[in-house]
C-alpha positions in Angstrom: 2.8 -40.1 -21.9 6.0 -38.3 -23.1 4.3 -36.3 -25.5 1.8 -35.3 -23.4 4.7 -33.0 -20.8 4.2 -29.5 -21.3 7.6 -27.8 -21.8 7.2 -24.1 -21.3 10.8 -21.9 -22.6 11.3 -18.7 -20.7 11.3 -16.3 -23.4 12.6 -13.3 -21.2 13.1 -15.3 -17.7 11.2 -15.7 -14.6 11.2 -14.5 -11.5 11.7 -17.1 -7.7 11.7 -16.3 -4.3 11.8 -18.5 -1.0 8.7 -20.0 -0.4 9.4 -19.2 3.5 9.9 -15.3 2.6 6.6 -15.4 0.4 4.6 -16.9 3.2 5.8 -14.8 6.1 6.0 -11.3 3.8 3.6 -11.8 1.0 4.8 -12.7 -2.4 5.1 -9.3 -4.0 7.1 -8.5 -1.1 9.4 -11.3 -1.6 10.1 -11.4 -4.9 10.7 -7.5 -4.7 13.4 -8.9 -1.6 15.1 -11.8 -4.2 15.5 -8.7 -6.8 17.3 -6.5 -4.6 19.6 -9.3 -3.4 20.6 -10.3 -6.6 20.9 -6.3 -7.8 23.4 -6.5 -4.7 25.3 -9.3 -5.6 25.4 -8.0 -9.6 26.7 -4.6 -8.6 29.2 -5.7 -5.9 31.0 -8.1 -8.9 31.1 -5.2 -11.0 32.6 -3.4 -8.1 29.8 -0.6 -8.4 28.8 -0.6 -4.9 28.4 3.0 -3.3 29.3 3.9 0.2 26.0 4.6 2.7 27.1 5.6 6.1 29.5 2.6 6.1 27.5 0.1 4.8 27.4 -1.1 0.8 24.1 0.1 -1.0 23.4 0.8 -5.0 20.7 2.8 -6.8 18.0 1.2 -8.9 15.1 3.0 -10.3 11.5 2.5 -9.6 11.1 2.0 -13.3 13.6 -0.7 -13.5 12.4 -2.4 -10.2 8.8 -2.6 -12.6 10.9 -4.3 -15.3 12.3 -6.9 -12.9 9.6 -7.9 -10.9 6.5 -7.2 -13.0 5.1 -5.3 -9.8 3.1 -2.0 -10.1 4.1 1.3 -8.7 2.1 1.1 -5.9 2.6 -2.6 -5.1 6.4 -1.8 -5.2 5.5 1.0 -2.4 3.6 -1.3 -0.8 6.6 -4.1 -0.4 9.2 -2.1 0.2 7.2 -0.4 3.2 7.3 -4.1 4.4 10.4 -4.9 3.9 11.8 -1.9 5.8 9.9 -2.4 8.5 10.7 -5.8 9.2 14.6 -4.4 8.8 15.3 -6.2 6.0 16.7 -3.2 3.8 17.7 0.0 4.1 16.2 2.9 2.0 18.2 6.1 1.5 17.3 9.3 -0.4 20.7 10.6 -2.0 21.9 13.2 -4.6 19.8 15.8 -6.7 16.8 15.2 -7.9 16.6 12.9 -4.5 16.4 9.3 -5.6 16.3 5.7 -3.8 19.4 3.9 -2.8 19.1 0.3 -1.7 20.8 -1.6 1.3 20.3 -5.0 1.5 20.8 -6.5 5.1 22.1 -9.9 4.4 22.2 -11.1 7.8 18.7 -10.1 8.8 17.7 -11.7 5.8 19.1 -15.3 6.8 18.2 -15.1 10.6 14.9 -14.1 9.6 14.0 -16.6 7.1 15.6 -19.5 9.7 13.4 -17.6 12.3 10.4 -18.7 10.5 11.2 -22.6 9.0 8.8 -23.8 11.7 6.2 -21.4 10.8 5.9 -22.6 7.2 6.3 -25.9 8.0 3.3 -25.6 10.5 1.7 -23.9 7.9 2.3 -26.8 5.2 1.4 -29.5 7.9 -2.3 -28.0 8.0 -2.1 -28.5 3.7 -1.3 -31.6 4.2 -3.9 -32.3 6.5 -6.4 -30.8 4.2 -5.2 -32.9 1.4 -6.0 -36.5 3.0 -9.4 -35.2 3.8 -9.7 -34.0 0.2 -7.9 -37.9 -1.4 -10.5 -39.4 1.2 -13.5 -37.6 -0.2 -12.4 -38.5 -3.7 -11.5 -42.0 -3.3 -13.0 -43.4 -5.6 -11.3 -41.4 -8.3 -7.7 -41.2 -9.2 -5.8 -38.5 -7.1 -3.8 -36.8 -9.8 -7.7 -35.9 -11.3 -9.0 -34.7 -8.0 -6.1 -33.2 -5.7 -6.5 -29.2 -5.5 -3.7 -27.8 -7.5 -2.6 -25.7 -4.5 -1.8 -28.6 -2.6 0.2 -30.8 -4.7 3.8 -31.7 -3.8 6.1 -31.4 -6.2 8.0 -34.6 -6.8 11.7 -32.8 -7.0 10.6 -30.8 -3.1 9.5 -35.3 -1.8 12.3 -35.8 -0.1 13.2 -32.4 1.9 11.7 -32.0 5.2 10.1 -28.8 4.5 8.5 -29.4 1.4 10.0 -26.7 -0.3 11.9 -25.9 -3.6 15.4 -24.7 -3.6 15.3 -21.7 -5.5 18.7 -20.5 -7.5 19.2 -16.8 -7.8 18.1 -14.7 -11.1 20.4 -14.9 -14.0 18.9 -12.9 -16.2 20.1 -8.9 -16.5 17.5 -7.2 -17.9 18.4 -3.8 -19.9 17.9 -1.0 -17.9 -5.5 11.6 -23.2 -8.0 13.0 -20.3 -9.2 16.9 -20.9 -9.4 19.0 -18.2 -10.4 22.6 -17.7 -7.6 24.4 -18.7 -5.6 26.5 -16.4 -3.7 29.6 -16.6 -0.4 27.6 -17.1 -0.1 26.2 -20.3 2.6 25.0 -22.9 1.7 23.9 -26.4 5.2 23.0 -27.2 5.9 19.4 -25.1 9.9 18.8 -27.3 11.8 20.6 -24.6 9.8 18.8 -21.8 10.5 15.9 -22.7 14.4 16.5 -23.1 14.9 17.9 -20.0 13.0 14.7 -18.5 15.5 12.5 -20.3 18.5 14.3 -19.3 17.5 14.5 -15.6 16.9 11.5 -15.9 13.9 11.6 -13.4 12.4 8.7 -11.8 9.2 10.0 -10.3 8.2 7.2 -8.5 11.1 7.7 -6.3 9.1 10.6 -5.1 6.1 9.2 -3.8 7.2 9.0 -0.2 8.0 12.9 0.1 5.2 13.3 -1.9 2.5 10.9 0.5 3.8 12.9 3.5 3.5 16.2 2.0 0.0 15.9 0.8 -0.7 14.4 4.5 0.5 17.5 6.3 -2.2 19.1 4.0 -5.2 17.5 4.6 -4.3 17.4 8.8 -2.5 20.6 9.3 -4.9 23.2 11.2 -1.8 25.5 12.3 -0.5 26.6 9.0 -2.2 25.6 6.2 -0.4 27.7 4.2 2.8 26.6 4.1 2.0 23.2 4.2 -0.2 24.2 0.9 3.1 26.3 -0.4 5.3 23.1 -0.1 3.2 21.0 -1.9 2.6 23.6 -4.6 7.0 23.4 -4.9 6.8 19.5 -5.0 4.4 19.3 -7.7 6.1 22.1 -9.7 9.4 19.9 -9.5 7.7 16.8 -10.7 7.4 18.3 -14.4 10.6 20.1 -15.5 8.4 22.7 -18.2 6.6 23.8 -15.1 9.8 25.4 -14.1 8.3 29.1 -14.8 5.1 28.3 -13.9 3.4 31.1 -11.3 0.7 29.5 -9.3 -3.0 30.9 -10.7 -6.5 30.6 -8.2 -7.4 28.1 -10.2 -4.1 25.8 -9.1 -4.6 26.7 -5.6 -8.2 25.7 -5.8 -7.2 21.9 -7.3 -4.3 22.0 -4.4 -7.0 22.6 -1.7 -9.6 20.5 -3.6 -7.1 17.4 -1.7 -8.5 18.3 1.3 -11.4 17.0 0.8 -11.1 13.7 -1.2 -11.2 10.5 1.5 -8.6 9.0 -0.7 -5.7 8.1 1.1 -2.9 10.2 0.4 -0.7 7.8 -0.8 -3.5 6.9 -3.5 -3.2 10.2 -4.3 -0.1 10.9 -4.6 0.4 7.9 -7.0 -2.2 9.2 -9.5 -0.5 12.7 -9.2 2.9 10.7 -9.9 1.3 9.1 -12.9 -0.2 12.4 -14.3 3.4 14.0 -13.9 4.8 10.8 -15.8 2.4 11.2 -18.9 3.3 14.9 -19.0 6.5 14.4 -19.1 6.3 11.7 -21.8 3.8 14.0 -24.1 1.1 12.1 -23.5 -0.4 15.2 -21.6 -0.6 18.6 -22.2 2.0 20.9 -19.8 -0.8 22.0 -17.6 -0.8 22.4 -13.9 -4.5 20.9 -13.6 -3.3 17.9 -15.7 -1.6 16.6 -12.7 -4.9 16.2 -10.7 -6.9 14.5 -14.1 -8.9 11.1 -12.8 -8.4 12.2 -8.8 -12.0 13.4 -8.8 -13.1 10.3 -10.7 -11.1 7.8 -7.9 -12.8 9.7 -4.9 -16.1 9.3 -6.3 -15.6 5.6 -7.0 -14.4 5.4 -3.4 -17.2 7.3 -1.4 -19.6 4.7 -3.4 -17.8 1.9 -2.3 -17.9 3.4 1.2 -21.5 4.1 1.4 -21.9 0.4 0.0 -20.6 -1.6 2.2 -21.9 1.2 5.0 
């Protein structure tokens, strides 16, 4: 019945990708890939494109990448790792503070998705396969009642010969307390903090990559643990602009080589360490070195029980 369709209004838009691209890369990945095309196309009309060793690239924030795609940190870590290494995009560090400038391969893009139509509709063959057992097994009721969600057709995607949707681009432009044993660094004042923050404008997330290899160096380096302990000492100073002064005590070296020992992968870590920095800097934290480590102690414990459970 006509009163009975269910008309849903997109209050603040919705995110598509191609179906083949979400199959073959995963679906965070993919979406992640339709924001950056369309990022690409919105800054070449306004003629905002920057130069990258010849090629056309643009700057977007983690932050912003969050807004878009409803994707985590990590998970935005995760795809674009993916989406590099199957030479989709280019990423590029520029400028100071170093952030993330974007290439989007457009080419790659459509030989890779033609690469993999047969794929898919392999893949959707096998659904449909599993769907006539399923209508057979539930004959004697109505189809509509019994077919699995997941493997209904839609009736617009009936009559193309992969199944699938055609997707039209994105339209919409959206605008751009733990305590801890205190350490010898410490600001009670957070107002300047947070300015400086603002006016750097500082995307920390942008950082986790430098961040994930530095803390890796620590935990494997037998030659010179020193250094690789001073760098990442100068890393996390950097990630919180009041620590700017900061002199490192015996108690912040200790919670620098307390890394070592956690089984959490670094790039776990440096996410929570990333997070920390971001609270700091947003007052949610007192300006102390040791806040940056707050819950990393909780996560590894979590994680050795999980290990020894499934053991």
């Amino acid at each position: 019945m006509e009163d009975d369709k269910i008309i849903h209004e997109f209050e603040k838009g919705f995110n598509r990708s191609s179906k083949i691209m979400e199959y073959k890369l995963g679906i965070d990945a993919a979406r992640l890939l339709n924001t950056l095309i369309y990022k690409h196309n919105y800054w070449l009309n306004e003629n905002r494109m920057i130069d990258i060793n010849g090629k056309q690239g643009f700057y977007i924030t983690i932050s912003n990448l969050q807004m878009e795609t409803n994707l985590k940190p990590y998970a935005i870590s995760k795809a674009l790792k993916k989406l590099k290494e199957e030479r989709l995009i280019e990423v590029h560090k520029i400028g100071l503070p170093a952030v993330n400038h974007y290439v989007v391969n457009g080419e790659a893009i459509n030989k890779y998705e033609k690469a993999h139509v047969k794929d898919y509709e392999e893949w959707i063959k096998v659904l449909s396969e599993d769907a006539k057992t399923d209508r057979k097994r539930f004959s004697t009721q109505s189809i509509a009642e019994n077919q699995p969600a997941a493997l209904i057709v839609p009736q617009s995607a009936k009559n193309s010969t992969t199944g699938e949707l055609n997707s039209s681009p994105l339209v919409c432009e959206y605008s751009t307390v733990t305590n801890n044993k205190s350490t010898k660094n410490k600001i009670t004042n957070n107002n300047t903090n947070r300015i400086n923050a603002v006016e750097l404008e500082i995307d920390l997330f942008d950082n986790v990559d430098e961040l994930t290899e530095a803390i890796t160096n620590l935990k494997e380096d037998t030659s010179d643990e020193q250094e690789s302990h001073s760098i990442l000492y100068n890393l996390l100073i950097k990630l919180v602009p009041a620590f700017g002064s900061f002199r490192e005590s015996p108690i912040d070296s200790k919670l620098i080589d307390r890394i070592c020992e956690y089984s959490l992968d670094p790039n776990d870590i440096a996410f929570k360490i990333l997070s920390n920095a971001k609270s700091i800097n947003a007052s949610k934290k007192d300006v102390r070195f040791g806040n940056l480590f707050v819950g990393l102690e909780e996560k590894n414990i979590n994680r050795e029980q999980l290990i020894l459970a499934t053991a």
